[in-house]
Structure formats: structure tokens, C-alpha cells
C-alpha positions in Angstrom: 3.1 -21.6 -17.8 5.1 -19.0 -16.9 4.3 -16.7 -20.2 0.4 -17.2 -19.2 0.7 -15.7 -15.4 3.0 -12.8 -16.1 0.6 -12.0 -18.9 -2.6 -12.0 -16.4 -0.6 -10.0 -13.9 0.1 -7.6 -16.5 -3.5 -7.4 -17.1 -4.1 -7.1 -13.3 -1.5 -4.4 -12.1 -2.8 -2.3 -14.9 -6.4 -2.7 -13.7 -5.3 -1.9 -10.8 -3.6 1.4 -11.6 -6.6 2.9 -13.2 -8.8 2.2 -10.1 -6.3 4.1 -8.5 -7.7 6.8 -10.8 -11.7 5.6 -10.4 -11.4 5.9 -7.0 -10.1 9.7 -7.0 -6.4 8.3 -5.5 -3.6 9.9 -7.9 -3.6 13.4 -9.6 -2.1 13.3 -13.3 0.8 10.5 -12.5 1.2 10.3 -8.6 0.7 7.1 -7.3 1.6 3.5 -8.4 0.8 -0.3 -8.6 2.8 -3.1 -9.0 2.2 -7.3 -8.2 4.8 -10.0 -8.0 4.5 -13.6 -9.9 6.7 -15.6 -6.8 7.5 -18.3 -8.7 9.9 -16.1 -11.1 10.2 -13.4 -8.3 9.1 -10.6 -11.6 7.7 -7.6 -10.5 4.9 -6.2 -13.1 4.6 -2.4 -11.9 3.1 0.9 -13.5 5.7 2.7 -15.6 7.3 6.3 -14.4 5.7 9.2 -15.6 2.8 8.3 -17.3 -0.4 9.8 -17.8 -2.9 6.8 -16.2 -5.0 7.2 -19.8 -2.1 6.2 -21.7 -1.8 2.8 -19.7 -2.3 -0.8 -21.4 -1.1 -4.6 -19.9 1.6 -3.8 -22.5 3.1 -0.6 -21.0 4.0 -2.8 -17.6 7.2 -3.0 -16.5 9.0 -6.1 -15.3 11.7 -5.9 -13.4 13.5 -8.4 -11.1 13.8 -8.4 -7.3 16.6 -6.1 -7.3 14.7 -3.7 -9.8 16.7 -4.5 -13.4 14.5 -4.4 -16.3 13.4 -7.7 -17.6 10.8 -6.5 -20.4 9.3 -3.3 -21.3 10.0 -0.2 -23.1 9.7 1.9 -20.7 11.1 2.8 -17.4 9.4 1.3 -14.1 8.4 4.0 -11.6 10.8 5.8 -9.1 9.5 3.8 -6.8 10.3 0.8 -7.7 13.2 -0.1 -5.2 10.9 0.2 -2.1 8.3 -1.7 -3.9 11.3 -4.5 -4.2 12.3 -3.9 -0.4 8.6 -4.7 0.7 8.2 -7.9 -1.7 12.3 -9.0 -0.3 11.0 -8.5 3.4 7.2 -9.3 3.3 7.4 -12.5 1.7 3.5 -13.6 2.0 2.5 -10.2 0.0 1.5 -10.1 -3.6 0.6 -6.1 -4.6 1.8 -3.2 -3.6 0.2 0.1 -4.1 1.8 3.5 -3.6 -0.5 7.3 -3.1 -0.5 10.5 -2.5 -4.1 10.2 -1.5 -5.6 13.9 0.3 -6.2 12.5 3.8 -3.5 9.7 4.3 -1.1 12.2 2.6 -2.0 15.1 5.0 -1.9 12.7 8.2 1.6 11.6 6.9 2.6 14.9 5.9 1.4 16.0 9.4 4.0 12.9 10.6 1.0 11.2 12.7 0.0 7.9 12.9 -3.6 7.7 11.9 -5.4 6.3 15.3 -8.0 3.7 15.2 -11.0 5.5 16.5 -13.8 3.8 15.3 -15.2 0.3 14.4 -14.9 1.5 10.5 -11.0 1.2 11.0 -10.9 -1.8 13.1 -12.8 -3.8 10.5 -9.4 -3.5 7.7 -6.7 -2.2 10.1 -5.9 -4.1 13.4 -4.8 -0.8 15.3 -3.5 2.5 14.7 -1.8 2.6 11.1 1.9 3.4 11.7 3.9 6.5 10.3 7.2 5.9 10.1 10.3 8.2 11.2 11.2 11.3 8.8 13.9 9.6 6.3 17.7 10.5 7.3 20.1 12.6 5.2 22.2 9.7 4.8 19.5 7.6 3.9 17.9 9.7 1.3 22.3 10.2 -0.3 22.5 6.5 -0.4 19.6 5.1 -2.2 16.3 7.1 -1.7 13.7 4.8 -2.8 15.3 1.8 -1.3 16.0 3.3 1.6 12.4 4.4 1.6 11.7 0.8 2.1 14.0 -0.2 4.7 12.2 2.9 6.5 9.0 1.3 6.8 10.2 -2.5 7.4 12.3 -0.9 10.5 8.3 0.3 11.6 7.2 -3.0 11.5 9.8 -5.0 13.4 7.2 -5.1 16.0 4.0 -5.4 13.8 2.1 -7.9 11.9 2.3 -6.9 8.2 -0.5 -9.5 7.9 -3.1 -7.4 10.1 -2.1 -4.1 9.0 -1.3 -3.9 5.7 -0.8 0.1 5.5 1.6 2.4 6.6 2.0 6.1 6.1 5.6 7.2 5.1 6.2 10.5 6.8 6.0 14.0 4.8 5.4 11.8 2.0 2.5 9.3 1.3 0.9 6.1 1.9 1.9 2.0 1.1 -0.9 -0.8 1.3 -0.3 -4.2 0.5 -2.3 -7.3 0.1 -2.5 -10.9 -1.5 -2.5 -9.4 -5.0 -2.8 -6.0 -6.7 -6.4 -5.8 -6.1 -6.5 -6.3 -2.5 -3.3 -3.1 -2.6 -5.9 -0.7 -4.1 -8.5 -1.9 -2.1 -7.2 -1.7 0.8 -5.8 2.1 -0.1 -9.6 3.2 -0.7 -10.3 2.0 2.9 -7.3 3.7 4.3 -7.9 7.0 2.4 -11.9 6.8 3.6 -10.7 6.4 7.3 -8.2 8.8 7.0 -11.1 11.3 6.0 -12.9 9.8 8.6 -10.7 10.1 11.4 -9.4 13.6 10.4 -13.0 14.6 10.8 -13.1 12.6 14.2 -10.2 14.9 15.8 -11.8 18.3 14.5 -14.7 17.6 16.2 -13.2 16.4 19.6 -9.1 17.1 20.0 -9.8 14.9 22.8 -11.0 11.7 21.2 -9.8 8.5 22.7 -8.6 5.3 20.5 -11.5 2.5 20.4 -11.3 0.3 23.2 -9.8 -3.5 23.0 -12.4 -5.2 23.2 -14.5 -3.5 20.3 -11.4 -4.0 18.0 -10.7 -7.2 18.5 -14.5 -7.9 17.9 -15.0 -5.9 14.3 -11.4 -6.6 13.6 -11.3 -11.0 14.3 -14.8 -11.5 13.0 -13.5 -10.5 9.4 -10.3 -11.5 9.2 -9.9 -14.3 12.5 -9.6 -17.7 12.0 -13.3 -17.9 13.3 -14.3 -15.2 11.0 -18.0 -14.8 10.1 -18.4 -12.2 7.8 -19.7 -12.7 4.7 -21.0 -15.5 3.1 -18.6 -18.3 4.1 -19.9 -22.0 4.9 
């Protein structure tokens, strides 16, 4: 029943927002989580503002698809329109998370693409992760936070959302994605990690190349390929 799901989701975004804060993502309340039931199209997303101790399952949000509150108290984060952009867009995706993490934040802020150096990247990120333009005047007069979402789906008009589910948004922070609002926060750890990583990488040798095919396709296809063999699949 519908009732039963959106109350597990509840229960799920909000674990996922306090691993945001576990895993040393968000400072006081930077950052946000939200998943999507697809069989309503409601959203269940972190409300704006709020300190991450004061969070229950009954402090979510839900909105609709076009971000109008369907339950809750409270307001749903600023961010909510570029949340409902990527779930419009990305149609296979089921969590979202938004953060101002140190190292994705700084190679955002620094508008770079983080590069895929190493086979640490290449086992969760097929390639560089993209950073997108700076966000137009215009844009940010019309609808900032929406707009903020049609920024990153004009990035990946010629990339796979499905094998690289990150993107940096430039001078501002990071977006990861995934089947649910676990895999989202998971899959921000890794890209805050490599972003340390790699930052590292580039101090120590300006000159560092990307890793070659050949080694991506290898770390990256074995985990995530149709012939993947990671792990303990039969």
C-alpha cells in the first residue's frame, strides 16, 4: 500500500540525512537528502533549515514532482526544485543527495572537473566527474534552484547518468544519485574520498595524466558491467 512505502521512505531519507552527518558531509544544516516513491511520483526530502539532530521520519517533507507540499509541517529544503528537475529528467533514479563536502566543494568552487586518476575513481565513477558551467544571471532571476537543475542535465546530454552518478555544480557543491537514498549518500562518501584523493594526486605532480582506457574500463565493468564479478554474486 501506498501509506506503507511512503512511510519506509520516510524512514530511509531520514537515515540517510544523518549519515550525511556520520560521515563528516554537512556542517550545522548544509547538505540534503531526498528519495522518490515512483508509483505516486512523492518526493520525501530533508526539511530547510534544520539542525540534522532535530530530524525524525516525521519531520520529512513530501512534495510532488513540481515541488507543492503534499504533507509535512515544515518547509522542504531550498533545494528542492533541482532535486525535482533530476527525478523529471533521470527517470531510472531513486535518491538524490545534495553537499557541500571540503574536497568536492573546493574542486567545484575551483570550477574543475574532478579527473579520474586512479583505479579508486574508476571503480564508482566511469570517467572524470563533470562540473558544470557557472549558472547565468538570467538563470539564477528566473528560478535559481530549478534552473540549478536544468544546469546539470544540460552536462549530461552526452553522459550516462547511469555510470556517473555525480556531478559537481560550479562555485557551489556536489549532486550524487543512485537507485535509492542510500546508494545517494554512498556514493557522496566515495566522491568526497576521491576528491581528497585526487586533490592530493595534483599537489604532488601538476603534471599527472588521467588513467588510461584500458585500466578504467577494467576496475570500472568488473563492478558494475553486465559481466561484473565483484563481490559475492553466483
Amino acid at each position: 500500500m501506498r501509506e506503507n512505502r511512503l512511510k519506509k521512505l520516510r524512514e530511509d531519507v531520514c537515515e540517510a540525512n544523518l549519515e550525511l552527518v556520520k560521515k563528516g558531509l554537512v556542517v550545522y544544516t548544509f547538505g540534503n537528502v531526498s528519495g522518490i516513491d515512483r508509483e505516486s511520483n512523492i518526493i520525501v526530502i530533508k526539511p530547510s533549515g534544520v539542525d540534522y539532530n532535530k530530524l525524525s521520519p516525521k519531520t520529512m517533507v513530501l512534495v510532488d514532482l513540481d515541488g507543492n507540499i503534499i504533507e509535512g509541517k515544515l518547509n522542504p529544503s531550498s533545494d528542492t526544485k533541482t532535486h525535482s528537475k533530476l527525478y523529471k529528467e533521470f527517470r531510472d533514479i531513486g535518491g538524490i543527495s545534495h553537499t557541500h563536502s571540503r574536497y568536492a566543494t573546493a574542486w567545484a568552487q575551483a570550477k574543475m572537473s574532478v579527473p579520474c586518476l586512479g583505479t579508486t575513481h574508476a571503480d564508482y565513477f566511469y570517467g572524470e566527474v563533470p562540473c558544470t558551467k557557472v549558472i547565468r544571471n538570467e538563470q539564477i532571476e528566473k528560478d535559481y534552484e530549478e534552473e540549478t537543475g536544468s544546469l546539470i542535465i544540460e552536462t549530461f546530454k552526452a553522459i550516462d547518468y547511469h555510470c556517473m552518478k555525480a556531478v559537481l555544480v560550479s562555485c557551489h557543491g556536489s549532486f550524487t544519485w543512485g537507485k535509492d537514498a542510500k546508494e545517494a549518500v554512498f556514493l557522496s562518501v566515495m566522491l568526497e574520498e576521491i576528491a581528497h584523493i585526487n586533490f592530493m594526486s595534483v599537489l604532488l605532480n601538476p603534471h599527472v595524466k588521467s588513467i588510461k582506457k584500458s585500466l578504467l574500463d577494467k576496475h570500472y565493468l568488473r563492478k558494475h558491467g553486465k559481466d561484473s564479478y565483484y563481490g559475492q554474486k553466483r
